[in-house]
N, CA and C of each residue as an Amber inpcrd file, in Angstrom:
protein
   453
  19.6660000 -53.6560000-142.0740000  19.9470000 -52.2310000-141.9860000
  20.9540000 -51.9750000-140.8710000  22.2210000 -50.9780000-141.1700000
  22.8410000 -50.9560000-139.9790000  22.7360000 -49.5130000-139.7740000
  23.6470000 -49.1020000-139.1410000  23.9320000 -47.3890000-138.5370000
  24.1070000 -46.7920000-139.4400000  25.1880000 -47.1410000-140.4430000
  25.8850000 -46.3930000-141.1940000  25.0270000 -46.3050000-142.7120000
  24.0850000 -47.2710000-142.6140000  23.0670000 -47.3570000-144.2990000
  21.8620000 -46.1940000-144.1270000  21.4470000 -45.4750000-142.5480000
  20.5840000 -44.5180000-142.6730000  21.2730000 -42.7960000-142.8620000
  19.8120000 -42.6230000-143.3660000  20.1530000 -41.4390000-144.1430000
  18.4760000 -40.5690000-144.2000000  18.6470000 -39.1670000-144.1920000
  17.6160000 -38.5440000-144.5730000  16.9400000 -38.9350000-145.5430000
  15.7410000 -38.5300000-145.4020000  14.5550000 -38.8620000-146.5010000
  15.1560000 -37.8270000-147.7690000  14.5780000 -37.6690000-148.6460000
  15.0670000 -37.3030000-149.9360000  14.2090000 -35.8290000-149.7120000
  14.7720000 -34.5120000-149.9100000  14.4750000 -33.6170000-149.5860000
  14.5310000 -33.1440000-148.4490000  14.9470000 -33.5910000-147.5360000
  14.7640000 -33.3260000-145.9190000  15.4210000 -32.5640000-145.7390000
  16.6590000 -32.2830000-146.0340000  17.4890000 -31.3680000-145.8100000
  17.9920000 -30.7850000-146.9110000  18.4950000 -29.2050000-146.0560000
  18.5660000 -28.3440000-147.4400000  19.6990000 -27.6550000-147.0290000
  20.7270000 -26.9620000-147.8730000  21.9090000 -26.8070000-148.0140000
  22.1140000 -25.5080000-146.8090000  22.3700000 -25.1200000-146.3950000
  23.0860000 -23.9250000-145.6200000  22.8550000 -22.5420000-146.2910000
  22.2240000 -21.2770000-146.3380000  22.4580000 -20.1380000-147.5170000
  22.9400000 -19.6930000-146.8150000  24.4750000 -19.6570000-147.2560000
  25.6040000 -18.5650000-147.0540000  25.6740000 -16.9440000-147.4700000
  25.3450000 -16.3610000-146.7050000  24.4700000 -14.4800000-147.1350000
  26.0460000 -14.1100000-146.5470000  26.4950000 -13.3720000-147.6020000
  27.4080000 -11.9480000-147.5080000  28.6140000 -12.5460000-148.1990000
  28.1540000 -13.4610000-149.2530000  29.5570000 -13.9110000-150.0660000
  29.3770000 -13.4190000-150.9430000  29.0290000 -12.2540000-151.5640000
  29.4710000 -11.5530000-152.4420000  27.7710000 -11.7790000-153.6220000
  27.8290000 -10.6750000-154.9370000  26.4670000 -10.8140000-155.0940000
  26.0950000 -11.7720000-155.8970000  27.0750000 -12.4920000-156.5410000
  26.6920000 -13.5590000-157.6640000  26.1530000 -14.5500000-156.4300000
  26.2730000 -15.1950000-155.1600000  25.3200000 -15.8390000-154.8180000
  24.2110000 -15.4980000-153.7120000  23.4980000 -14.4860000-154.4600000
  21.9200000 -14.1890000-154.3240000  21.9130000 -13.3940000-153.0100000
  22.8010000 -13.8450000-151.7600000  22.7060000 -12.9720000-150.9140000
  24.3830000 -12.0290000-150.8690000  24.1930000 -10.9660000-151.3420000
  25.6270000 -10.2860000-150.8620000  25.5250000  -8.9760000-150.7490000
  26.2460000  -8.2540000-150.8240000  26.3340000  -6.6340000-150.0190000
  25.9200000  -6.5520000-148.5910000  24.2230000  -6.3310000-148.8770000
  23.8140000  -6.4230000-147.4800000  23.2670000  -7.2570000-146.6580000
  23.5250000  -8.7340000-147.7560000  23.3770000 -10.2040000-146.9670000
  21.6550000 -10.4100000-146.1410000  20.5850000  -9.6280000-146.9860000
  19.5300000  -9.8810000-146.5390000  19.3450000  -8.7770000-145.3220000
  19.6830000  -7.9040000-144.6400000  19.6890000  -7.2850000-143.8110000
  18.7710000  -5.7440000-144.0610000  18.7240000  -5.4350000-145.1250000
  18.6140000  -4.3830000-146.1750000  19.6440000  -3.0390000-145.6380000
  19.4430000  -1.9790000-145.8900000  20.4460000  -0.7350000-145.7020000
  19.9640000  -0.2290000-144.5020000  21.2910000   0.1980000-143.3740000
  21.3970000   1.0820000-142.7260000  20.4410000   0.7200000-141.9190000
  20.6430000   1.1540000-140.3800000  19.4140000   1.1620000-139.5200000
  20.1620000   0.0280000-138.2860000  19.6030000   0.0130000-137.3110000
  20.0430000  -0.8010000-135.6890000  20.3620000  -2.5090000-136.4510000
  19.0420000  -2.5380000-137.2810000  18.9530000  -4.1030000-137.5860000
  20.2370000  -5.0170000-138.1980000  20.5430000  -3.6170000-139.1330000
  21.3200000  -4.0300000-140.0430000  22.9640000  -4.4370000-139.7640000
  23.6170000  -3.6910000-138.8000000  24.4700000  -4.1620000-137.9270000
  24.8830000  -5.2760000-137.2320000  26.0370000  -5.8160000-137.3400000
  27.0110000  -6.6500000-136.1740000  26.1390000  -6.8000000-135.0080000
  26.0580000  -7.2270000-134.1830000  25.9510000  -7.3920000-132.6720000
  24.6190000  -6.9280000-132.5050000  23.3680000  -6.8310000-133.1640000
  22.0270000  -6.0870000-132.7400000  21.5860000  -7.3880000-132.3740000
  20.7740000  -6.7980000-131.1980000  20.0620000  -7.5670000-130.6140000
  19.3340000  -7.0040000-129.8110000  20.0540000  -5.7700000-129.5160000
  18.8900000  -5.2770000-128.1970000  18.8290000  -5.7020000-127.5410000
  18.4180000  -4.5810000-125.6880000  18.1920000  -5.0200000-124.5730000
  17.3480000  -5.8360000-124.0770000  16.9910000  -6.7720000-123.3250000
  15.7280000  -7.8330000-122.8480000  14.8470000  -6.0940000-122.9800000
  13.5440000  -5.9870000-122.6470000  12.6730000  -5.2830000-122.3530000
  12.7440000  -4.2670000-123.3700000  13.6200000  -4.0360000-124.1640000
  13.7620000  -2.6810000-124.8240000  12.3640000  -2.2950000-125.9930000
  12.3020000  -1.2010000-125.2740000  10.9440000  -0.7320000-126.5580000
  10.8420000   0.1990000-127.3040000  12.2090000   0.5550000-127.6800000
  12.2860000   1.6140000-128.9700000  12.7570000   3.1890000-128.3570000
  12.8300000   3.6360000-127.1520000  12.8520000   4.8470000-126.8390000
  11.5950000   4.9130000-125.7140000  10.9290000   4.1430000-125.7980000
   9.3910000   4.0770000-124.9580000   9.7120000   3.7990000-123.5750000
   8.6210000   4.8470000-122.3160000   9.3320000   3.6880000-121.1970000
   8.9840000   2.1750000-121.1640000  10.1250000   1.3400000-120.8540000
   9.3830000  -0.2550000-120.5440000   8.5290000  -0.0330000-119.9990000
   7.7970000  -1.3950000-120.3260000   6.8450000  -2.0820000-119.5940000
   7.0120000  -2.4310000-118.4550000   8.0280000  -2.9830000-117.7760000
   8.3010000  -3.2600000-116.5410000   8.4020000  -2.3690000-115.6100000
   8.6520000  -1.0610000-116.0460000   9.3140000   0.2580000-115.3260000
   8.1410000   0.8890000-114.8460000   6.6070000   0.7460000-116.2560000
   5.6600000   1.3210000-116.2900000   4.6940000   0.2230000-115.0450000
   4.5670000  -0.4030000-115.2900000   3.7100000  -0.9960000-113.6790000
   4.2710000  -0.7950000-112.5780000   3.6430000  -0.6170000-111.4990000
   4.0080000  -0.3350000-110.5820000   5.0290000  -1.8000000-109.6360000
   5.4390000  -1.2720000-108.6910000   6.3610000  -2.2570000-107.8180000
   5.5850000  -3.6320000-107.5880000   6.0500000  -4.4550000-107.6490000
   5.7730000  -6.2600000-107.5200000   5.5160000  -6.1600000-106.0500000
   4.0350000  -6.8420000-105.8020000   4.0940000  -6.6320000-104.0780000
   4.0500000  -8.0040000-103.6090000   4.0290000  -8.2760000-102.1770000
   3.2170000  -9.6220000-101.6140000   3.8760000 -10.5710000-102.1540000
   3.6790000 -11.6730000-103.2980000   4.1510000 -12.5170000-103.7100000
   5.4780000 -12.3790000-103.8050000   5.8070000 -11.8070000-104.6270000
   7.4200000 -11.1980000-105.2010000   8.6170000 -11.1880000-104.0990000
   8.0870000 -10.1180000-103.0200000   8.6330000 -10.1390000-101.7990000
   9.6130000 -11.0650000-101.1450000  10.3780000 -11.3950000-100.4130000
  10.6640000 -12.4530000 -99.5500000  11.3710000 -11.7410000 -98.4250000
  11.0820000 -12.1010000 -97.1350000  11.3430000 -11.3800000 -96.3690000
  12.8480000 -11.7440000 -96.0930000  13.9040000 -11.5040000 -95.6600000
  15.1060000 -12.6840000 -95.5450000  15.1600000 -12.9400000 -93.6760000
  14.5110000 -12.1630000 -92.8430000  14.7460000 -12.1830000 -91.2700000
  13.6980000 -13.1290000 -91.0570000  12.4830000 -13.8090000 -91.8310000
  11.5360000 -14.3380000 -91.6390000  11.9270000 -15.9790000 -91.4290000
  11.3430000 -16.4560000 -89.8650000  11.6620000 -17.5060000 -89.9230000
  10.5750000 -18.8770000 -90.2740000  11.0190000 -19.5460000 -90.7060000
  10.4770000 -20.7300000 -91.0630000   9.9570000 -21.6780000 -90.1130000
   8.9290000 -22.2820000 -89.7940000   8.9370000 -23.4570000 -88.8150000
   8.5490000 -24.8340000 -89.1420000   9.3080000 -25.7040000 -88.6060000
   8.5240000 -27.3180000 -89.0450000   7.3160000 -27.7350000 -88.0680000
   6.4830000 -27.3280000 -88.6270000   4.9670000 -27.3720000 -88.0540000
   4.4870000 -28.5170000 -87.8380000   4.1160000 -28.9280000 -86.6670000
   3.6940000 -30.4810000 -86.1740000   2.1420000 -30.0950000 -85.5420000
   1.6410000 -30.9280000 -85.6620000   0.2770000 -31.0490000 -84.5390000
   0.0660000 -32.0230000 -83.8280000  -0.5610000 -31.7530000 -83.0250000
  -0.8290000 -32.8900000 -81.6700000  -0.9900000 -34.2520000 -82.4080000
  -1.5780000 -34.5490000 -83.1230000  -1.6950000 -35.4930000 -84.0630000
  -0.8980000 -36.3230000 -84.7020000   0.2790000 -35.3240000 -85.2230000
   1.1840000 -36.2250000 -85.5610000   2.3830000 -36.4360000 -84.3330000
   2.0990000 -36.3720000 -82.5830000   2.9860000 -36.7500000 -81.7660000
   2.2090000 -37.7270000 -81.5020000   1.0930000 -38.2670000 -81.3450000
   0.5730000 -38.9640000 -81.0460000   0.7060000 -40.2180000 -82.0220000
   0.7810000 -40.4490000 -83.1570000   1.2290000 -40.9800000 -83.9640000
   2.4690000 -41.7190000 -84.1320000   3.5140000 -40.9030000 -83.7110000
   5.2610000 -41.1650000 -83.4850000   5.4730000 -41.8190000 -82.2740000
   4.9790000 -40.7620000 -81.3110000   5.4220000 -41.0200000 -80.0920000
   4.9250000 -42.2010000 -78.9530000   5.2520000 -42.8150000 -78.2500000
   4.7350000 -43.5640000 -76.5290000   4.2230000 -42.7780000 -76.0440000
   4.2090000 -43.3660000 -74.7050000   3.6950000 -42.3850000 -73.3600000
   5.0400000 -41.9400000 -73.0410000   5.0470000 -40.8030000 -72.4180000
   6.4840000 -40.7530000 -71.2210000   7.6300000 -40.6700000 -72.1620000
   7.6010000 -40.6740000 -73.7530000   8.6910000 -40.1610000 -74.4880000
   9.2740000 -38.8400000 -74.5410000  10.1300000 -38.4850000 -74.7940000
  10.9370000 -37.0260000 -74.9920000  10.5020000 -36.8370000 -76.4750000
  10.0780000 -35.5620000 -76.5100000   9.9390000 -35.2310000 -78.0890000
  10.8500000 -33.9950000 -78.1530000  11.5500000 -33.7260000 -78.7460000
  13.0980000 -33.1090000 -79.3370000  13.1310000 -32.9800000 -80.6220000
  13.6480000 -32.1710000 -80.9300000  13.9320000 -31.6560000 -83.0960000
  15.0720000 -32.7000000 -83.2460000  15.8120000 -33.6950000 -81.9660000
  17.0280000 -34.4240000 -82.2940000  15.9440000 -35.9990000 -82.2060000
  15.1740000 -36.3360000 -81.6820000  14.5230000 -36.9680000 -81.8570000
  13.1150000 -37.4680000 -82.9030000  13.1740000 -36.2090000 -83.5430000
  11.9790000 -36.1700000 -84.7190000  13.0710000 -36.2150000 -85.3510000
  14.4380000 -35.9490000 -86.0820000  15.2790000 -36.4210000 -86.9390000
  15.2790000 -38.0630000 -86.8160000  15.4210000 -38.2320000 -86.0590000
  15.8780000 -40.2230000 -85.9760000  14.6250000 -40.7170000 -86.1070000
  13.0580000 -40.1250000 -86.5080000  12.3800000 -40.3910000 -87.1150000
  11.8650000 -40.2420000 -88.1140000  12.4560000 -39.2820000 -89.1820000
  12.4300000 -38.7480000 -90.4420000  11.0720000 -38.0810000 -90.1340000
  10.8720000 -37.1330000 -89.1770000   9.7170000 -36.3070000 -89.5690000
  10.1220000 -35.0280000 -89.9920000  11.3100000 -34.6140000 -89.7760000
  11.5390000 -33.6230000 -90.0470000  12.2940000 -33.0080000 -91.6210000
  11.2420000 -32.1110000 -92.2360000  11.9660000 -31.5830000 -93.4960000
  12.8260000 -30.9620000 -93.7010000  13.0570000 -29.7760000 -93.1060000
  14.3830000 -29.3790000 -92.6170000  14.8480000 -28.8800000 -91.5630000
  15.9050000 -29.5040000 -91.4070000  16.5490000 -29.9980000 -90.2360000
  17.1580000 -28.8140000 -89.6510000  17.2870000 -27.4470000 -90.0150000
  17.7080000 -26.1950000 -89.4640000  16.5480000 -25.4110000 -89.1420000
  15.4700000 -25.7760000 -89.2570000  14.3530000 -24.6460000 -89.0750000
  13.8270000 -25.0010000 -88.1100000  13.1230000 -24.2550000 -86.5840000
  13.0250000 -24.7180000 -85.5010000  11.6150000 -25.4690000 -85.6390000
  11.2580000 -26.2410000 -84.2850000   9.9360000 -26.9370000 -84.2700000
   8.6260000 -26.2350000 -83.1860000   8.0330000 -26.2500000 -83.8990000
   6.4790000 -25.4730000 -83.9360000   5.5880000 -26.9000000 -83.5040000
   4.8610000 -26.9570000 -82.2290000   3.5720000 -27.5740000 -82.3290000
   2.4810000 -27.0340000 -82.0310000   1.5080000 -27.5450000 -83.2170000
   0.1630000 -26.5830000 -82.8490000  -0.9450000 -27.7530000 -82.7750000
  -2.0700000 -26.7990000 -82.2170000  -2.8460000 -28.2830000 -81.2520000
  -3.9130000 -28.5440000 -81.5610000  -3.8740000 -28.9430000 -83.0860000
  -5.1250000 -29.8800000 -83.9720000  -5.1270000 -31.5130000 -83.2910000
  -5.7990000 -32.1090000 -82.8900000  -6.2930000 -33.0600000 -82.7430000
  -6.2670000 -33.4330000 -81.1540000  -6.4290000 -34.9440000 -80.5490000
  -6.3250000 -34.6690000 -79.3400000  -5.4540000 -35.5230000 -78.2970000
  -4.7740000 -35.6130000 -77.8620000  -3.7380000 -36.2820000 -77.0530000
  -3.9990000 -36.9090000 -75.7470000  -3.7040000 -37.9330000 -75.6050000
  -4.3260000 -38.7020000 -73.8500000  -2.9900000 -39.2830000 -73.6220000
  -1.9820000 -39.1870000 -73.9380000  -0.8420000 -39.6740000 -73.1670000
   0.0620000 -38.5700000 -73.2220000   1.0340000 -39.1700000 -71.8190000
   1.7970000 -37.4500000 -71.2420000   3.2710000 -37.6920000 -72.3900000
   3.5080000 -36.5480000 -72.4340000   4.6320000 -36.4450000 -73.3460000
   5.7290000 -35.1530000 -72.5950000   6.7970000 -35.5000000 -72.8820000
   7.9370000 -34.6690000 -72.2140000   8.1770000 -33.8520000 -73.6420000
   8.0240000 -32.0730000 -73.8520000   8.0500000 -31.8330000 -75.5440000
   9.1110000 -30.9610000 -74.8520000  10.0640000 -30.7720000 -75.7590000
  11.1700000 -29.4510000 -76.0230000  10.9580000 -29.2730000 -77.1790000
  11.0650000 -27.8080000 -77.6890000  10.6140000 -27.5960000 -79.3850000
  10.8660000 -26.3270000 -79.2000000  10.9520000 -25.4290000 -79.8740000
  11.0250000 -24.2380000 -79.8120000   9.9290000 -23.3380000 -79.8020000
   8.8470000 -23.2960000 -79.8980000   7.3880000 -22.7150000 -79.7400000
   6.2390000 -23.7030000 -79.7320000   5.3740000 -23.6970000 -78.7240000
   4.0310000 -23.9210000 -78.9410000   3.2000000 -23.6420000 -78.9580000
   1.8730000 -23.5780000 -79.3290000   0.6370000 -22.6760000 -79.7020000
   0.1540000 -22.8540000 -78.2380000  -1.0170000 -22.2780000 -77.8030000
  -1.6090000 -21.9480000 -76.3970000  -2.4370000 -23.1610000 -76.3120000
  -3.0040000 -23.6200000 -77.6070000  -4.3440000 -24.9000000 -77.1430000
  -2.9970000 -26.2200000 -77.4030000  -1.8790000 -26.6130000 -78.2260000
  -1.2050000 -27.5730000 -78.0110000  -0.9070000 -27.3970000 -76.4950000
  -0.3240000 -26.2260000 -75.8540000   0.5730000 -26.5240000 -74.3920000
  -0.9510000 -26.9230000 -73.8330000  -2.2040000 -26.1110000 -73.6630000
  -3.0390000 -26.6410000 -72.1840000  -3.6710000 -28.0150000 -72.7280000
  -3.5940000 -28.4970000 -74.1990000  -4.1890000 -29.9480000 -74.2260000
  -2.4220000 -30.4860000 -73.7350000  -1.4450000 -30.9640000 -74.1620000
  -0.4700000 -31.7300000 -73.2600000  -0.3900000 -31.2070000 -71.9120000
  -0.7840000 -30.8130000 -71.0990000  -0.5470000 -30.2130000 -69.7010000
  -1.6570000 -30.9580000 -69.4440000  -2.8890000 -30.8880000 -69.6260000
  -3.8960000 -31.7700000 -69.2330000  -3.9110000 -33.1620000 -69.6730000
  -3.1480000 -33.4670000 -70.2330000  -2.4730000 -35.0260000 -70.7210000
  -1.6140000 -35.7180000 -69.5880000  -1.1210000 -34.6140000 -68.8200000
  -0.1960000 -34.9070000 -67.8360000   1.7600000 -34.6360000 -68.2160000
   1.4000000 -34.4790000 -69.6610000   2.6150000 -34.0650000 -69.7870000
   3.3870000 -32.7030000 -69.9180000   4.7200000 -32.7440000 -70.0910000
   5.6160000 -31.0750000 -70.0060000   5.9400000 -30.5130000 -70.6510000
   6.0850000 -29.2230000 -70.6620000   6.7670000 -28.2790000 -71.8850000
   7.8500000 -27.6530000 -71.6100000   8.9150000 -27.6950000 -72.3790000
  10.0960000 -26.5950000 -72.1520000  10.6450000 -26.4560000 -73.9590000
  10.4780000 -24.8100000 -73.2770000  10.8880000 -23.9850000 -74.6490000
  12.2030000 -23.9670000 -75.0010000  12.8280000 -24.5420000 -76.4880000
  14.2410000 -24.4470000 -76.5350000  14.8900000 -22.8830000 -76.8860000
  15.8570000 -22.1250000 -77.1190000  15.9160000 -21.1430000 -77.4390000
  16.3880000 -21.0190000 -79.2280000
């Protein structure tokens, strides 16, 4: 069997009905459309939502809240916890958003760094980040290590 020896099954396909060639073949004048009316016309299709003269549906519920929303001034943060510096980091390391890049922790790389202070830390760490929660700064401060806020 090659490429060129296949072929539809016998009946499988069926010819094209050409509607508006005139009436000797079965569809002509109004080519199946019947008389007069929106349907019967060129170009009908109607608007997405359209319901006859009715108000939409979309118009008729009220405004999309909460979910729908997106704020655009709202900022994003790459959220770390004590847990995962402890994990990455030594003792006496610098932790930096330029230094969590050269460790692929970071997802994206424009949104500032957030640590918050799930788990628990015993070695001092030098952190710059742009915010930290109140229980991450006094557990690294009692670790022995420092905080400075980037802007």
């Amino acid at each position: 069997m090659k490429l060129d020896d296949l072929k539809p099954n016998e009946g499988a396909t069926h010819r094209k009905k050409r509607v508006g060639r005139g009436n000797a073949a079965g569809q002509g004048k109004t080519a199946g459309r019947g008389t007069k009316g929106q349907k019967s016309r060129a170009g009908w299709g109607g608007k997405l939502y359209h319901q006859g003269g009715n108000l939409p549906f979309y118009r008729r519920l009220p405004f999309k809240r909460g979910e729908g929303f997106r704020n655009p001034n709202q900022v994003e943060y790459n959220e770390f916890n004590l847990d995962d510096l402890v994990r990455c980091f030594e003792a006496n390391e610098e932790v930096t958003p330029e230094t969590m890049i050269e460790r692929n922790m970071l997802g994206r790389k424009k949104d500032p760094v957030v640590i918050l202070g799930q788990g628990e830390i015993e070695i001092p760490l030098k952190v710059k980040v742009h915010r930290v929660s109140k229980s991450a700064k006094a557990k690294i401060e009692a670790a022995g290590g420092s905080i400075e806020l980037l802007d």
